[in-house]
VMD Tcl script that draws the C-alpha trace (Angstrom):
set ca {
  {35.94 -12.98 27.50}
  {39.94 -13.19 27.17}
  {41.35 -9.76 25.69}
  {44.70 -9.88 24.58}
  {46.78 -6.87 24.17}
  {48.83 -5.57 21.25}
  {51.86 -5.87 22.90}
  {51.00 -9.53 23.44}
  {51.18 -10.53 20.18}
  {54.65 -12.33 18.87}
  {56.52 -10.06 16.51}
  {57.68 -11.82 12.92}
  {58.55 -10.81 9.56}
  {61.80 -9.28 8.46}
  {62.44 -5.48 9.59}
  {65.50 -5.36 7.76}
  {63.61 -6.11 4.64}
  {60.69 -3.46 5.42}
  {58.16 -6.55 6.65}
  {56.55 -5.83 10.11}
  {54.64 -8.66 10.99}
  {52.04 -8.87 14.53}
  {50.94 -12.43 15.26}
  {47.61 -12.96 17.50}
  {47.86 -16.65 17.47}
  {50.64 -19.46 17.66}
  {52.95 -18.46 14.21}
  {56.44 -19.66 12.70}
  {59.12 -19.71 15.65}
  {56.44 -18.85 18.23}
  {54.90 -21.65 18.44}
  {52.50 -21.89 21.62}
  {50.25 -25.16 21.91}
  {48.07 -23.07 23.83}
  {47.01 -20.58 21.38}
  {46.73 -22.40 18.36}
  {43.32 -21.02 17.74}
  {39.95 -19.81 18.23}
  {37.10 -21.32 16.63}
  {37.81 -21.20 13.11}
  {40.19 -18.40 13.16}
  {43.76 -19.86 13.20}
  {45.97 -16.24 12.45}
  {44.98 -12.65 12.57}
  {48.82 -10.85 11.87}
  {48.84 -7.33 11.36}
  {51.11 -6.89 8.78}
  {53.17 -3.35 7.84}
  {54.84 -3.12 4.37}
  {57.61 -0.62 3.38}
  {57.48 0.55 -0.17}
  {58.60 -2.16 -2.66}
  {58.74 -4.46 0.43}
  {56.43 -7.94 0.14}
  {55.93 -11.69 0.45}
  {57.50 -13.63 -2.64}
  {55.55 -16.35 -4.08}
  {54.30 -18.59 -1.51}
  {52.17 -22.00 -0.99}
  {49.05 -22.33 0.75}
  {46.27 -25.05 1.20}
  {43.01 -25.93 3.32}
  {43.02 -22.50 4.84}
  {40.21 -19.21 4.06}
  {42.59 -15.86 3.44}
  {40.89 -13.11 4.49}
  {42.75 -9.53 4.09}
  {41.48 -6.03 5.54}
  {43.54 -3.20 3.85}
  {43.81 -0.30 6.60}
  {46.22 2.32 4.77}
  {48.01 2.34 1.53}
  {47.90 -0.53 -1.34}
  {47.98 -4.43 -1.50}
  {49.33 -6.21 -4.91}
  {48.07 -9.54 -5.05}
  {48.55 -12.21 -7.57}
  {48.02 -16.08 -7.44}
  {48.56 -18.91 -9.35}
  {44.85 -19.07 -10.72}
  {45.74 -16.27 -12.81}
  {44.26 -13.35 -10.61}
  {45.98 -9.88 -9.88}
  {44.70 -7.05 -7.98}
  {45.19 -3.97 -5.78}
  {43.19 -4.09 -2.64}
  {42.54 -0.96 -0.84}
  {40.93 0.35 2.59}
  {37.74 -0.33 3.15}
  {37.94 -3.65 0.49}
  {38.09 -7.17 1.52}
  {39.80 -10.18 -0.06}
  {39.42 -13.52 0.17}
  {42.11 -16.02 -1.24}
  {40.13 -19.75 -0.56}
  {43.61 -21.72 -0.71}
  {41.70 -25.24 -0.96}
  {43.47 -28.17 -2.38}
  {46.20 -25.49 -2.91}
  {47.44 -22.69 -4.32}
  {50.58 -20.05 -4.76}
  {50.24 -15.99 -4.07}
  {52.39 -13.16 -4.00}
  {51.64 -10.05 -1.76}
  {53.72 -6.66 -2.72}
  {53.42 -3.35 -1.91}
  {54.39 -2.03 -5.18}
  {53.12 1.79 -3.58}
  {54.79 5.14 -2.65}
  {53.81 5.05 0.41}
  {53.40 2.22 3.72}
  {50.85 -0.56 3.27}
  {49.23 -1.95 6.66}
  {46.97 -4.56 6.58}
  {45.08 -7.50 8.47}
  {45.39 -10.94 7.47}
  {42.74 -13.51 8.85}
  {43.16 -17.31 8.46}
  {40.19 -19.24 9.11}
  {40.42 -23.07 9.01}
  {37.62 -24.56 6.60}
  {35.14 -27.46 7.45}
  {35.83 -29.46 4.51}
  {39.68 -30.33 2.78}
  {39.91 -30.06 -0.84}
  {38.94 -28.29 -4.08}
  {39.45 -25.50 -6.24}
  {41.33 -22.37 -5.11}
  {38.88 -19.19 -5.31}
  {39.76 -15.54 -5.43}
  {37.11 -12.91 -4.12}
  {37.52 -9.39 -3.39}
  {34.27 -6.83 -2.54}
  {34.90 -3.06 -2.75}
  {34.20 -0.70 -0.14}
  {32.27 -2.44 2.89}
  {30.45 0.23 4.77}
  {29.92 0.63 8.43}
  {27.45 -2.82 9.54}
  {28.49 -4.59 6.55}
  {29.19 -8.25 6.58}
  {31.04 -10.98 4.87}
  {30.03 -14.25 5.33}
  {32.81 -17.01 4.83}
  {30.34 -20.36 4.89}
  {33.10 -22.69 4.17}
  {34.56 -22.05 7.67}
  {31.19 -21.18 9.58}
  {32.11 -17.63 9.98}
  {30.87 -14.37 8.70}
  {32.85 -11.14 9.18}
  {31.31 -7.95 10.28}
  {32.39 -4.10 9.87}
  {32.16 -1.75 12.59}
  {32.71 1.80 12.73}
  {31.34 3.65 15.64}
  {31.61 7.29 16.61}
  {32.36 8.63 20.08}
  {29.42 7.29 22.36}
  {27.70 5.12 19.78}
  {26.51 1.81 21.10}
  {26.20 -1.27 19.33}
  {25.92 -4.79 19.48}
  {28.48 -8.33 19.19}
  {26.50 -10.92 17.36}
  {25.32 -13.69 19.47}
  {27.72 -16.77 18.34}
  {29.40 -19.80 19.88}
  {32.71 -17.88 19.06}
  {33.09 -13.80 18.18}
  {36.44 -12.52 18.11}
  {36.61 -8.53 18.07}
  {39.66 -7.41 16.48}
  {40.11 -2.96 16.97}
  {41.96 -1.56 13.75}
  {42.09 1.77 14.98}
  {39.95 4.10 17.85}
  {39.04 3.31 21.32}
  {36.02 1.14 22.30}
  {34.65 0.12 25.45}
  {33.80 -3.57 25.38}
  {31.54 -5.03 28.33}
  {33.17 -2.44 30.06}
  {36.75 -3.18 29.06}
  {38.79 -0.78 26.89}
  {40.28 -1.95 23.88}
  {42.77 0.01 21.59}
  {44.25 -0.41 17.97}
  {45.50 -4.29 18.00}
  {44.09 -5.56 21.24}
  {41.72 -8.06 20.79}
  {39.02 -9.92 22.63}
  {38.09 -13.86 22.14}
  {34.66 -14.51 23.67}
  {33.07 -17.89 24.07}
  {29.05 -18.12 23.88}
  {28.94 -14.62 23.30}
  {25.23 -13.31 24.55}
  {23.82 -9.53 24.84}
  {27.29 -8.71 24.84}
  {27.37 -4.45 24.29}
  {30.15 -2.42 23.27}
  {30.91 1.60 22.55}
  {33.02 4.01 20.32}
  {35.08 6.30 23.08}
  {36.82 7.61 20.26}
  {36.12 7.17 16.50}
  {36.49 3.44 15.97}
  {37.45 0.90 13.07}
  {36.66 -3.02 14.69}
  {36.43 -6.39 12.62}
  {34.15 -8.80 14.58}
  {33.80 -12.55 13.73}
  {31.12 -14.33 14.08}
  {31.65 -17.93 14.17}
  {29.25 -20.78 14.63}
  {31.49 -23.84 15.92}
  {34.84 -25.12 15.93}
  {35.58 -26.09 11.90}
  {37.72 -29.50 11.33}
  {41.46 -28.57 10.11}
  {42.73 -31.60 7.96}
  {46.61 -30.41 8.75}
  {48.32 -29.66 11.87}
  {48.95 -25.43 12.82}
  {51.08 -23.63 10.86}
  {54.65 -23.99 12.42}
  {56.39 -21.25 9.56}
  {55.40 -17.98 8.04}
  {53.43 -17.81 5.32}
  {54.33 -21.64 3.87}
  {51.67 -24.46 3.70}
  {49.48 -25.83 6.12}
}
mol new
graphics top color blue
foreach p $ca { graphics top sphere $p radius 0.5 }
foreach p [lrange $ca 0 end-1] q [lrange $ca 1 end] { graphics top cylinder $p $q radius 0.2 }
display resetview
């Protein structure tokens, strides 16, 4: 198991335009050949929006978007013709494919903080896709098949036990709370990457909100790692 702390993470975005940007993995200037990935999972950036503040119309391709909204409103709109507003508790998946163009506002009163997940898929190619499901309760899951992965909900109380699925790869990703992971503390933004994760236990020691992939093998990226924010892969 190799946690890695908030404060690890290599700050990006642009402050002076009200975009506060946490990167888990190699991103942009910070590029690091040894932390391009894990598994599938190629970014998890906590991103902070000020009111008005957001991403302007930009390219993806080959890459699963998945966004977690924590607190306040996410616009999105693509170039398949889709526009939303995600909100806590939703997720949102953006399959980029053979490529496709977004925009990601936060046309709210009030901050936006969210997580955005980039998983690499097995297969190049095809038509962009636009999902979003409402509301994901506590043990919920989202499967991503096109990357091997499926994404599960937690959110345990103080003292309540419960289990990481048994996978080649889980990555457990703490929103918000405190929870004690094979005996290993883990606050809002630490993560933990484990490799042939078995009867692995963790605990709520303070109300809790964790993301936890589950990831069957290592998916083939057609492109090399992304090397600039948010442009293509």
């Amino acid at each position: 198991m190799d946690v890695r702390r908030a404060d690890e993470r290599y700050p990006g975005g642009e402050p002076e335009a009200g975009i506060e940007t946490r990167h888990a993995f190699s991103f942009g200037p910070h590029y690091d050949p040894e932390n391009l990935r894990f598994g599938a999972l190629i970014a998890c950036n906590e991103e902070r929006l000020a009111p008005g503040a957001g991403f302007g119309e930009h390219p993806h391709r080959h890459t699963e978007i998945v966004t977690w909204v924590v607190e306040g409103e996410l616009t999105h709109r693509d170039s398949t013709g889709h526009e939303t507003v995600v909100r806590p508790g939703d997720v949102q998946r953006l399959s980029a494919a053979g490529g496709v163009r977004h925009v990601e506002r936060n046309d709210g009163d009030a901050p936006l903080t969210f997580v955005q997940m980039w998983l690499a898929p097995r297969e190049a190619g095809g038509d962009p896709r636009h999902e979003v499901v409402r509301g994901l309760a506590d043990a919920a899951s989202y499967a991503v098949p096109e990357a091997g992965a499926v994404l599960h909900v937690r959110r345990p109380g103080a003292g309540r036990r419960w289990a990481v699925p048994d996978a080649a790869y889980a990555y457990v990703h703490v929103v918000r709370g405190t929870v004690r992971l094979a005996g290993t503390e883990l606050g809002p933004g630490d993560a933990a990457r484990i490799t042939g994760a078995r009867g692995v236990e963790a605990a709520g020691v303070t109300d809790a909100e964790v993301l936890v992939w589950e990831m069957t093998a290592w998916a083939c990226r057609p492109a090399g790692p992304c090397r600039t924010s948010h442009e293509s892969c």
